[in-house]
C-alpha positions in Angstrom: 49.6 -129.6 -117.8 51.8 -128.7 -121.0 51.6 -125.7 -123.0 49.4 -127.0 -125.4 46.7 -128.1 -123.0 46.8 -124.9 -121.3 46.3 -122.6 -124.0 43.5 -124.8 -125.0 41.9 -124.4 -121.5 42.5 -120.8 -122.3 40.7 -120.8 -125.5 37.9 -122.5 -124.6 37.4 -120.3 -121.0 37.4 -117.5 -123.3 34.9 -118.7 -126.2 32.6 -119.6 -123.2 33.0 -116.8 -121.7 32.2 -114.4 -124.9 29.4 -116.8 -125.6 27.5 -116.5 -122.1 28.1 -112.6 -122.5 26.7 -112.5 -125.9 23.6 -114.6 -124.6 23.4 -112.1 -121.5 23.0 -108.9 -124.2 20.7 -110.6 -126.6 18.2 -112.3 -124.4 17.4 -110.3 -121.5 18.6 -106.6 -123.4 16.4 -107.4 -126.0 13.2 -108.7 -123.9 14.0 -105.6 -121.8 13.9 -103.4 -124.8 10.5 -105.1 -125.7 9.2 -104.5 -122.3 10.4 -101.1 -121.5 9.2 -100.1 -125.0 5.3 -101.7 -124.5 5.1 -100.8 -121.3 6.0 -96.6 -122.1 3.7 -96.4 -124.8 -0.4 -96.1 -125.0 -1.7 -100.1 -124.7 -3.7 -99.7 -128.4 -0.1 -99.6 -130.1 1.6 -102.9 -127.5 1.2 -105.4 -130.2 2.5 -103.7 -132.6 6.0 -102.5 -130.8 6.8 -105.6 -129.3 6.7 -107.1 -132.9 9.1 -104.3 -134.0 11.0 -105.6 -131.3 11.6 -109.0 -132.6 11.6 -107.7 -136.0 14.8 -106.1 -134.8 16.5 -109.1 -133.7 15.7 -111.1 -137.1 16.3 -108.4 -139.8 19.5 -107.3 -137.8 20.6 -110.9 -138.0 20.4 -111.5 -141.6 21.4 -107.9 -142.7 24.7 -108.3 -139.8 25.6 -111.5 -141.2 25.3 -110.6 -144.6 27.1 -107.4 -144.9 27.7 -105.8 -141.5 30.0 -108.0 -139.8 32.5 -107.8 -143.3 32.2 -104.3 -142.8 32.8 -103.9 -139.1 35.9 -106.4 -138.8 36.6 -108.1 -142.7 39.9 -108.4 -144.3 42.1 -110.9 -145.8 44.4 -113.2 -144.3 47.5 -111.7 -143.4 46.5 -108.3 -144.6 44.4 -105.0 -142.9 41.5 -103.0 -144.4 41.4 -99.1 -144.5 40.6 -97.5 -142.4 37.0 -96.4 -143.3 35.4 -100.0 -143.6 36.1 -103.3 -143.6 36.1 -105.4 -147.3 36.4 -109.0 -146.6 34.5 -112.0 -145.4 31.2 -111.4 -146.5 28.5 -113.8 -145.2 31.0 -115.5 -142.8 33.0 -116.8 -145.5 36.3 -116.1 -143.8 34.9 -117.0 -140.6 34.0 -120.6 -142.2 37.1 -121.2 -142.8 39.1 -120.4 -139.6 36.3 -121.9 -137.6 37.5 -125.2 -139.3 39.3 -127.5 -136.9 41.7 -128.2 -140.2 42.3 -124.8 -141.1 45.5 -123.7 -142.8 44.8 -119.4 -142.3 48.1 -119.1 -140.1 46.7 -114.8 -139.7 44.5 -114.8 -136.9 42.7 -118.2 -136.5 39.5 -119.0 -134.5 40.4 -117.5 -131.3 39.9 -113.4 -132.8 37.6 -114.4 -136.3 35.6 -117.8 -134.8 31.8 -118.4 -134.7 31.2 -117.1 -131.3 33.4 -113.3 -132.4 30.6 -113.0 -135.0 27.7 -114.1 -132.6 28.9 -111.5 -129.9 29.1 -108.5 -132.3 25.8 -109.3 -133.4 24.2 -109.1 -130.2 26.1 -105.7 -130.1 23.9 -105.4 -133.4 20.7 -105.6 -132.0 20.8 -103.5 -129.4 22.0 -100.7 -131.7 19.1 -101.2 -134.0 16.4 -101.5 -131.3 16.9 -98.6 -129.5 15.1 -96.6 -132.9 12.2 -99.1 -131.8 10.7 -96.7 -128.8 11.4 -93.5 -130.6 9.1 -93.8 -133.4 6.7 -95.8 -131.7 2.7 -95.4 -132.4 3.4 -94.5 -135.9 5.9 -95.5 -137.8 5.0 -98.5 -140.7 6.2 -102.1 -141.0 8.0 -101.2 -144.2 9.5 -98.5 -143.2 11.2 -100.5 -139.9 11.9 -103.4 -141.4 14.1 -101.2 -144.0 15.8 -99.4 -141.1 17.0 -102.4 -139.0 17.9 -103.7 -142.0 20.2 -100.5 -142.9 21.5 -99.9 -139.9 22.6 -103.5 -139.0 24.0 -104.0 -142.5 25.7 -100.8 -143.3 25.8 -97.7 -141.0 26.1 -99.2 -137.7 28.9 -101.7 -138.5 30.8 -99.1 -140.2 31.5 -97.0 -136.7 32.1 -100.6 -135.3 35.1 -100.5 -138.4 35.9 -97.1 -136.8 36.4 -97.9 -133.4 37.2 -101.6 -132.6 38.4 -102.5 -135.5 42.5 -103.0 -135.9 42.3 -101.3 -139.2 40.1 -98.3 -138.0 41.0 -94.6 -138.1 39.6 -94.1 -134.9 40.1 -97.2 -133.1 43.2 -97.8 -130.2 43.9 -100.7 -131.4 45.6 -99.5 -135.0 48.9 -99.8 -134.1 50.0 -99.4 -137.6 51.8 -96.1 -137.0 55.1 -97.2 -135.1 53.0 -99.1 -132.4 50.7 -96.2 -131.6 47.3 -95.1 -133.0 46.6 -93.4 -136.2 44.4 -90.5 -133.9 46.4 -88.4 -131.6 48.5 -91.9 -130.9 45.7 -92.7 -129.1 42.5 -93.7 -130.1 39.2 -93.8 -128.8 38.1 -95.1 -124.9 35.2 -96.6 -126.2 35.6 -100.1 -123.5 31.7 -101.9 -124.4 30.6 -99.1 -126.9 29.2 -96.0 -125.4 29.6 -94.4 -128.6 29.4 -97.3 -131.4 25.9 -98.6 -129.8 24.3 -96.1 -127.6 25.5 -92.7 -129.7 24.6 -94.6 -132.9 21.3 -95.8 -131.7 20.6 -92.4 -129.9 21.0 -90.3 -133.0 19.3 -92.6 -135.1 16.6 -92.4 -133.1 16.5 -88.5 -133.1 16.6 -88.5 -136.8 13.4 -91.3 -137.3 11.3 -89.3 -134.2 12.6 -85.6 -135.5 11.3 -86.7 -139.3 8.7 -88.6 -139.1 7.2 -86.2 -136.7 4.8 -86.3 -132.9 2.3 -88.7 -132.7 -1.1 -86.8 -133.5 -2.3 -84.9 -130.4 1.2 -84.8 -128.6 1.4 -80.8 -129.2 -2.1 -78.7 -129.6 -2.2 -75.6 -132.2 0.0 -73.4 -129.9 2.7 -76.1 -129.7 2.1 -76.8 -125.9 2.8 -80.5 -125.1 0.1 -83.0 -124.2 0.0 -86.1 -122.0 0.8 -89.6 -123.6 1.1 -91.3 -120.6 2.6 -95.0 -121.3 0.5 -97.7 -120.2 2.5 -100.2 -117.5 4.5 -99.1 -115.1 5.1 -103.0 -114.4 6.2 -103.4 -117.7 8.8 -100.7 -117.4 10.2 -101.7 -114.1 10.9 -105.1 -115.4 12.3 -103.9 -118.8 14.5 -101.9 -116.8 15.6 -104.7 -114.7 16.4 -107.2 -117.6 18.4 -104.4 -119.2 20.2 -103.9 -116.2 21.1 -107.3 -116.2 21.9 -107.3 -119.8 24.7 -104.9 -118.8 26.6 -107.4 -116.5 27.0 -108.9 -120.1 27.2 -105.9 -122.6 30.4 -104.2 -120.4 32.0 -107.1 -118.5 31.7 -109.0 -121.9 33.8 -106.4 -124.0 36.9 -107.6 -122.3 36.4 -110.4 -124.6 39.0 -112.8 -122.6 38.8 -114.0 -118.6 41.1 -116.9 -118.9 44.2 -114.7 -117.3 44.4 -113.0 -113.9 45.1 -109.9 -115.1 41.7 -110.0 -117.6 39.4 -111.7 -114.7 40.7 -108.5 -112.8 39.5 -106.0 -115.7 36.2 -108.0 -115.9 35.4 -107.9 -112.4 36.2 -103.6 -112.0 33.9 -103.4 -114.9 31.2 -105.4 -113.1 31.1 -103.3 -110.3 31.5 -99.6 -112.0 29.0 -100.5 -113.7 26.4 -101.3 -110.8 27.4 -98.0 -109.1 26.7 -95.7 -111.8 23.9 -97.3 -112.0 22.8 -96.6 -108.3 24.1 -93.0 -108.1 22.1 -92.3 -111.1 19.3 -93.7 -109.9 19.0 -92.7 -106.6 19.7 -88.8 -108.1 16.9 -88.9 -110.3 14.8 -90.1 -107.2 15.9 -87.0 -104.9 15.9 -84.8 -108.0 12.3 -85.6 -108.4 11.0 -85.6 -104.7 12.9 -82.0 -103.6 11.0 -80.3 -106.7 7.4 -82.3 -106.2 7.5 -84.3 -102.7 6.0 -87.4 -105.3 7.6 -90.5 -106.1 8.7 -91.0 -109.7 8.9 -94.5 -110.5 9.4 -94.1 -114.5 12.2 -91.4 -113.9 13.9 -93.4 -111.1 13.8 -96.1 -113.8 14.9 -94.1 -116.7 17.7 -92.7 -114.6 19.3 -96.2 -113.7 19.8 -96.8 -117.7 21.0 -93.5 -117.9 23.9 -94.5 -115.7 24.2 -97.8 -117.5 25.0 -96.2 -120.7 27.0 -93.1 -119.2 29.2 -95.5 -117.5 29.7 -97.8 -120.7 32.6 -96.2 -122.2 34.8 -96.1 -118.9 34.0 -98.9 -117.1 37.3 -100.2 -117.4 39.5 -97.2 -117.3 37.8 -95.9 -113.6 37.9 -96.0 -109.9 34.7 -96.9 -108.3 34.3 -93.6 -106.7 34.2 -92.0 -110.3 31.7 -94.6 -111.0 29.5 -93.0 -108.7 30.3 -89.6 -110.3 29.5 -90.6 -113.9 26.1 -91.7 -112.6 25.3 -88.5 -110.5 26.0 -86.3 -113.6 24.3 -89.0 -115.9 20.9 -88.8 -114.3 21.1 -84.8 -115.1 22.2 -85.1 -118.3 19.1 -87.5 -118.9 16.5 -85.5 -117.4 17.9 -81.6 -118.4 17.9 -83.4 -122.4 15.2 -85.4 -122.6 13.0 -81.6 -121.7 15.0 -79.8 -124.2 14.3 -82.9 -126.7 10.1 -82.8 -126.0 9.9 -79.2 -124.8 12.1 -77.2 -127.0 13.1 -78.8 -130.0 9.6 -80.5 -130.0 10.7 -83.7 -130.7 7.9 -86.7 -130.1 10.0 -89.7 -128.2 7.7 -91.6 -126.6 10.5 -93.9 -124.9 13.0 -91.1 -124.0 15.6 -93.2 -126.7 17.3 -89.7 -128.0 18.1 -88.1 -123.9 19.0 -92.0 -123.1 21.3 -92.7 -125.8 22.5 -90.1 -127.4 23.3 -87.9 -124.9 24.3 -90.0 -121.9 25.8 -92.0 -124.5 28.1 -88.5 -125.5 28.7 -87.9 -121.7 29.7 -91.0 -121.3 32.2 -91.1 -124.4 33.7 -87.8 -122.5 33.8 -89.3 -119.4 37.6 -91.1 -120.0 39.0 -88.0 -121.0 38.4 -86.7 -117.2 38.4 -89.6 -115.1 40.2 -92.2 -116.7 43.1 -93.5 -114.2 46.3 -94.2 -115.6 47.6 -97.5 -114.2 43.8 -98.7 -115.8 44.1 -97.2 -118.7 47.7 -98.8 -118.8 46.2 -102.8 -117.8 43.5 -102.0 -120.5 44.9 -100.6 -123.2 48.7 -100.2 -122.9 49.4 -103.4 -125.0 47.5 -101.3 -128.2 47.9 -97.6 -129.7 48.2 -95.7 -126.3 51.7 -97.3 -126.6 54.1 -98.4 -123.1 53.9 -96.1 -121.6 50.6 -94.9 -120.7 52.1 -92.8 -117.6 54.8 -91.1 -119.1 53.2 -89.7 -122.0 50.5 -88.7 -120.2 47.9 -90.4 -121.9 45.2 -90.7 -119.2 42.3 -88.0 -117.5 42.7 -84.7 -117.2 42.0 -84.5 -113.7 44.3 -87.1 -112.8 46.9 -84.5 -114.8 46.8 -85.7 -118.1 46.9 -83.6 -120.7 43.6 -83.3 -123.2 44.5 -85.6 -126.2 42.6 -88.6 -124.5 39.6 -85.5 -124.2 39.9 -84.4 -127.8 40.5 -87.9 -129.2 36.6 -88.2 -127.7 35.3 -85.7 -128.7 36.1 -86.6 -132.1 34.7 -89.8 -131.8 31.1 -88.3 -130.9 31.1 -85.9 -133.3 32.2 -87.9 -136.1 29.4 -90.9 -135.2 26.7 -88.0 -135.0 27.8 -86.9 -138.4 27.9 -90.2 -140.4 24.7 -91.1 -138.7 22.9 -88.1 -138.9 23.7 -88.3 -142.5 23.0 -91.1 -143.6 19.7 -92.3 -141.0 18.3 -88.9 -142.1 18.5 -88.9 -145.8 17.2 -92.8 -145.2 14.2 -91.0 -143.4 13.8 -88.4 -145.3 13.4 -90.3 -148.6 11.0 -93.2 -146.5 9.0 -89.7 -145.8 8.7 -88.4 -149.7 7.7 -91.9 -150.8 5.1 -91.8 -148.3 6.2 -95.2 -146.6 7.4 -93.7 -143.3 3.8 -93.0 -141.3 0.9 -94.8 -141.5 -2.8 -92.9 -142.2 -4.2 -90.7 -139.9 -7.6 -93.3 -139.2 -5.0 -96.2 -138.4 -2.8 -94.2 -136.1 -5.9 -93.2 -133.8 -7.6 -96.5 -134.1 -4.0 -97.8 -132.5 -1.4 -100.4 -134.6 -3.0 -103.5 -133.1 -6.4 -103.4 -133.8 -5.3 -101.6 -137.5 -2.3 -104.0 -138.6 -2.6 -107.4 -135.9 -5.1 -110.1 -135.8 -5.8 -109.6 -132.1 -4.7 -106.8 -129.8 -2.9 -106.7 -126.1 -4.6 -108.1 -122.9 -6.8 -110.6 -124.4 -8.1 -108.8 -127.1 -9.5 -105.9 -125.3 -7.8 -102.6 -125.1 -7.0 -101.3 -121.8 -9.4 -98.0 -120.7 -7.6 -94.6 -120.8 -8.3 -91.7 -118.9 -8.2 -87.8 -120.0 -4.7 -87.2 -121.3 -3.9 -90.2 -122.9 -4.8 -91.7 -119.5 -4.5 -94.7 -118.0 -1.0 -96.1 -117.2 1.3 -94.7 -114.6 1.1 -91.0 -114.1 -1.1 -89.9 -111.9 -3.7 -86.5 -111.9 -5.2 -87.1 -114.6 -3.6 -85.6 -117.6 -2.4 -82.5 -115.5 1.5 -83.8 -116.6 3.3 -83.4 -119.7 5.6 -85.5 -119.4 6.8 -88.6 -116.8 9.4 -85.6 -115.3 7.3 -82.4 -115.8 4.7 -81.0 -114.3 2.5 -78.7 -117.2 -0.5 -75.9 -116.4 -3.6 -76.4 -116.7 -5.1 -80.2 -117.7 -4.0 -81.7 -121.2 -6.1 -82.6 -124.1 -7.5 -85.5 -124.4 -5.1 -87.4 -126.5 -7.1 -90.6 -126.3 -8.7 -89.9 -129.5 -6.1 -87.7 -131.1 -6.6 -84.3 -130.0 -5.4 -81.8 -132.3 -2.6 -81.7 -134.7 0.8 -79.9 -133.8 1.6 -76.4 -134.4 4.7 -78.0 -136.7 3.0 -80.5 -138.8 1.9 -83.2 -136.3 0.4 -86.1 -139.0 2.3 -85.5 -142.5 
């Protein structure tokens, strides 16, 4: 076979290859997303999220292929953007050209700027923008989310995307502009399937919608304790989180974005398999966790705890050993479960799908995961081609417990806080104005009728709203409505938030 053939063998390895990984986020990520969301939330309101939910995937697609892919990766042939965001190929137009089997663009043709480059980021896309689904859940109006997935697939999301991964970002280790190394620390970020450009941008999205628009009505009572909204299905949850699970195998091994080389199908394949383990270290923690403090059976937390060590792991996947796998995970689960009660119990945040402890901060532990663990001959393979320059060993560019010194640390650290910033900025001003035009929340009668029988034609389970118990009952606690939360156990029995209780101590409807 000539050189010719073989590179087009190569090519066409690779395009499948980003193609079935793209295919592996959107379809069974998003129907987990959908699941996992319906299935934590009161039945009366099912309808209605699972519509947000493919809402997502439609405005995100128009708004991404608009504006939001230019901005994540556009420039001109044969020249960069700056560093901030991207300027070039709005609505594919670029793209249309070098995915022409006659082009002339000599820059960089099909194989980095082709159909399936765009398709693949955009199922990044969507899982970004759907994690805000769950977090304002119950509540929030068609208007108002249809203007945030278009927003944040459109503008704010794809300009961390610029950041990070793209060659012109400030942030990204692949801006090799300065003398071969990058423009931060001569580094870059570790940011291997997006950690910190989906899950740290979805997380703190979602704290900004669930913090603003405020608890569902009856969540705290006049004192500010914190009632039971028990979700619904515990089937639906398990089998969200198993289709998100599997969406992973796609989401990290996929960010590799070539398997048509030995060295790549090598990269692909550690990634596969760090990611399972943190998965299974998290979970099984937040199993033991929850049986030495109650001798029960969480099934929800166990769930909630394998995504934790999905995302935690999602940064590093690439860069670590599989015994640090395991580690991520362990500390993943506790990162989950110590935010998401700080999130309900202290900041009195409403999140009825855990979104803010699940993304945001897993998603930050996991961006600061690489700065400890990160092993040098992987982070050499992965990255020592781009801005950590050759050599990855001698300059020390790897974890800190492996004896690296802290810029790979502080070059993280700076990535989380400058994503928190930018989207904390710009989702809560979005939010914030939604809230003074009064477009945000929807009336008090159609929040405590429920979203489906208020705003759909029919409503979930054949048109007949499943029974509830005390406490927001039904679904898959258990004692009644003696719990405050799937994870905590709370004095004395709940209100009856069934039919709205009272109204919270800070605002509950406004």
């Amino acid at each position: 076979m000539d050189g010719t053939a073989k590179a087009e063998v190569s090519l066409s390895l690779d395009v499948a290859f980003l193609l079935f990984s793209a295919y592996l986020v959107f379809g069974p990520m998003q129907l987990g997303f959908a699941l996992l969301c319906a299935g934590a939330i009161r039945s009366k309101n099912s309808m209605n999220v699972l519509m947000k939910n493919i809402l997502d995937a439609c405005t995100g697609a128009i708004g991404f292929y608009l504006f939001g892919y230019a901005f994540a990766f556009g420039h001109k042939a044969n020249e960069t953007s700056n560093a901030f965001i991207g300027d070039y190929n709005f609505a594919l137009s670029y793209t249309t050209q070098v995915s022409n089997v006659n082009s002339a663009v000599s820059y960089d043709g099909f194989a980095t700027q082709g159909w399936h480059v765009f398709f693949f980021q955009w199922s990044f896309c969507a899982a970004a923008t759907t994690i805000v689904s769950g977090a304002v859940a119950e509540r929030c109006t068609f208007q108002a989310y249809l203007a945030y997935a278009f927003f944040i697939s459109s503008f704010v999301y794809p300009v961390v995307v610029h950041w990070v991964w793209s060659p012109s970002g400030w942030l990204s280790a692949f801006n090799t502009s300065r003398d071969g190394y990058a423009l931060i620390l001569g580094t870059g970020a570790i940011d291997f399937a997006g950690g910190g450009v989906v899950h740290v941008t979805g997380g703190m999205a979602a704290l900004m919608g669930a913090w603003i628009i405020g608890p569902r009505i009856g969540r705290f009572d006049a004192s500010g304790k914190v009632n039971e909204m028990k979700g619904h299905s515990a089937t639906l949850v398990v089998m969200g989180t198993f289709l998100l699970w599997f969406g992973f195998y796609g989401f990290n091994p996929g960010s590799n974005l070539t398997i048509a080389t030995t060295s790549s199908a090598i990269v692909v394949s550690r990634v596969a398999v760090t990611t399972t383990l943190s998965a299974g270290a998290a979970g099984l923690t937040g199993l033991i966790w929850r049986y030495m403090r109650t001798s029960t059976w969480d099934t929800v937390l166990v769930c909630n705890c394998c995504l934790a060590g999905l995302v935690g792991i999602t940064c590093s996947c690439s860069v670590v050993e599989p015994w640090a796998a395991l580690i991520c995970g362990f500390v993943a689960a506790f990162v989950f479960i110590g935010f998401e009660y700080v999130v309900l119990f202290k900041m009195k945040i409403d999140d009825p799908v855990s979104a803010v402890g699940l993304h945001l901060f897993c998603g930050i532990w996991g961006l600061l995961f690489p700065g400890l663990l990160a092993q040098p001959d992987y982070v050499a393979d992965v990255y020592g081609a781009y801005g950590f320059g050759p050599n990855v060993q001698g300059s020390k560019k790897f974890g800190i417990l492996y004896g690296g010194h802290g810029q790979v640390l502080l070059c993280q650290l700076i990535e989380a806080a400058s994503i928190c910033t930018w989207v904390g900025i710009m989702m809560g001003a979005f939010f914030a104005l939604l809230k003074a035009a009064k477009r945000l929340r929807v009336p008090v009668d159609q929040e405590l009728a429920g979203l489906d029988v208020s705003k759909h034609t029919n409503e979930a389970y054949n048109g007949a709203i499943m029974p509830t118990a005390a406490g927001g009952g039904g679904g898959y606690g258990s004692n009644g409505g003696d719990r405050t939360s799937a994870f905590y156990t709370g004095a004395g029995p709940a209100a009856d938030t069934s039919t709205g209780g009272g109204h919270a101590a800070n605002g509950g409807y406004d």
